[in-house]
C-alpha positions in Angstrom: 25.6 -44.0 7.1 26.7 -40.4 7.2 30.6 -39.1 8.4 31.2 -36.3 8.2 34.6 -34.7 6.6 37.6 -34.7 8.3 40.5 -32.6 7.0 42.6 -35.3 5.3 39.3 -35.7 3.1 39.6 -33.4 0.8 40.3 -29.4 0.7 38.5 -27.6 3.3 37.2 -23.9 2.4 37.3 -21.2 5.0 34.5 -19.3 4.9 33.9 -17.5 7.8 35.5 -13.9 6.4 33.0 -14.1 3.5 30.3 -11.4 3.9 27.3 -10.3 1.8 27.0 -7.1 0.9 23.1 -6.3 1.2 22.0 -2.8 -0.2 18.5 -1.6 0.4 16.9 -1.7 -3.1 15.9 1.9 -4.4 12.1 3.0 -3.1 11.8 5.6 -6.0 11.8 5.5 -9.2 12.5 8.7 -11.7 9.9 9.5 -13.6 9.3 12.4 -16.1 5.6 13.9 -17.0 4.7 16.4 -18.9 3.2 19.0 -16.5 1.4 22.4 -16.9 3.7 25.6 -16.1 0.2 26.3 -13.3 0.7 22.9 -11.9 4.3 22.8 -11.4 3.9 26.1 -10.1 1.6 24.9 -7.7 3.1 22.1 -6.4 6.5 24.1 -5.9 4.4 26.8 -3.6 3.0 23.9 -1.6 6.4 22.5 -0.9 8.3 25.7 -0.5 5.9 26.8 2.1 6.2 23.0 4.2 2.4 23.4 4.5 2.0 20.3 2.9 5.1 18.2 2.4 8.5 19.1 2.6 9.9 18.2 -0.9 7.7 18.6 -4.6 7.9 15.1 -5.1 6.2 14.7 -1.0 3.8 17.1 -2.4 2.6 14.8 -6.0 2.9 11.9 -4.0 0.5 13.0 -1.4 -1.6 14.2 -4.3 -1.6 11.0 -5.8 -2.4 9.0 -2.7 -5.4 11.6 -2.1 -6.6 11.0 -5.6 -6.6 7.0 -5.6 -8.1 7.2 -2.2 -10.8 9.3 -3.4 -11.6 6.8 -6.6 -11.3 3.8 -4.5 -13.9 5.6 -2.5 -16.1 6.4 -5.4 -15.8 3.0 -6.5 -17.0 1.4 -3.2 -20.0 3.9 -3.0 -21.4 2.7 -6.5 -21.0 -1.1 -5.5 -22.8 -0.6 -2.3 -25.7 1.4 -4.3 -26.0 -1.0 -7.0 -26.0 -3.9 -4.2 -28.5 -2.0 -2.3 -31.1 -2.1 -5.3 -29.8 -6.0 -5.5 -33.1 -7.6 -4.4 -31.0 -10.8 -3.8 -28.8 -9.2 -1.8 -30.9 -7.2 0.2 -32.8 -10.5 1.4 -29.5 -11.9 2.2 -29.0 -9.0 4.4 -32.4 -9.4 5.8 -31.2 -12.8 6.6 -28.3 -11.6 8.3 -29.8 -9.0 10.5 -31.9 -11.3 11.7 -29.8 -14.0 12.8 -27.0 -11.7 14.2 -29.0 -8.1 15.0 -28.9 -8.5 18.5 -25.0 -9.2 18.4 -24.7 -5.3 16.7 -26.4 -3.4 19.9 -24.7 -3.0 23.1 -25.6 -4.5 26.3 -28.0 -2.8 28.7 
C-alpha cells in the first residue's frame, strides 16, 4: 500500500516559487528574395498609401495569400471539369440527386 512522504522521509523540495518562463514563439520568419526594382517599388506605394496594408511585408503577404487562393481555385475548377466528363461519376451524381433532390429545395 501507498504512504505518502512525511518530512522525516527524506529531503523535501520547495517548489512553489519555481515559475516557467513561457515566450510566444516568433510568427515571422526573415526571409530575403531577390525582387524587381518595379516590384519593390510597387509594393512600397501600396503600403505607404495604407490602401492596402499598413506595412510592405502586410502588403506581399496579402499578395501571397491572393495568389494561393487563386491557384487553389484554379485547381478545384479543373477537378470539377474533369469529374464532370467522368461518366462514373456523373451517374453517381445521378444517383445522388435522386435519392436526396427533394432534401435541396425549400418547403412550400
Amino acid at each position: 500500500m501507498f504512504e505518502p512522504l512525511r518530512p522525516t522521509d527524506g529531503p523535501i523540495f520547495d517548489t512553489h516559487d519555481l515559475h516557467a518562463m513561457i515566450r510566444a514563439m516568433a510568427t515571422k520568419t526573415k526571409r530575403t528574395y531577390n525582387l524587381s526594382p518595379e516590384t519593390i517599388s510597387r509594393v512600397r506605394d501600396l503600403a505607404e498609401a495604407g490602401r492596402l496594408a499598413a506595412s510592405q511585408d502586410r502588403v506581399v503577404e496579402l499578395a501571397v495569400e491572393r495568389l494561393y487562393l487563386g491557384v487553389q481555385a484554379q485547381e478545384e475548377a479543373a477537378s470539377w471539369a474533369r469529374a464532370a466528363e467522368d461518366p462514373e461519376f456523373m451517374a453517381e451524381m445521378r444517383g445522388l440527386e435522386a435519392a436526396f433532390g427533394e432534401l435541396e429545395r425549400w418547403p412550400e
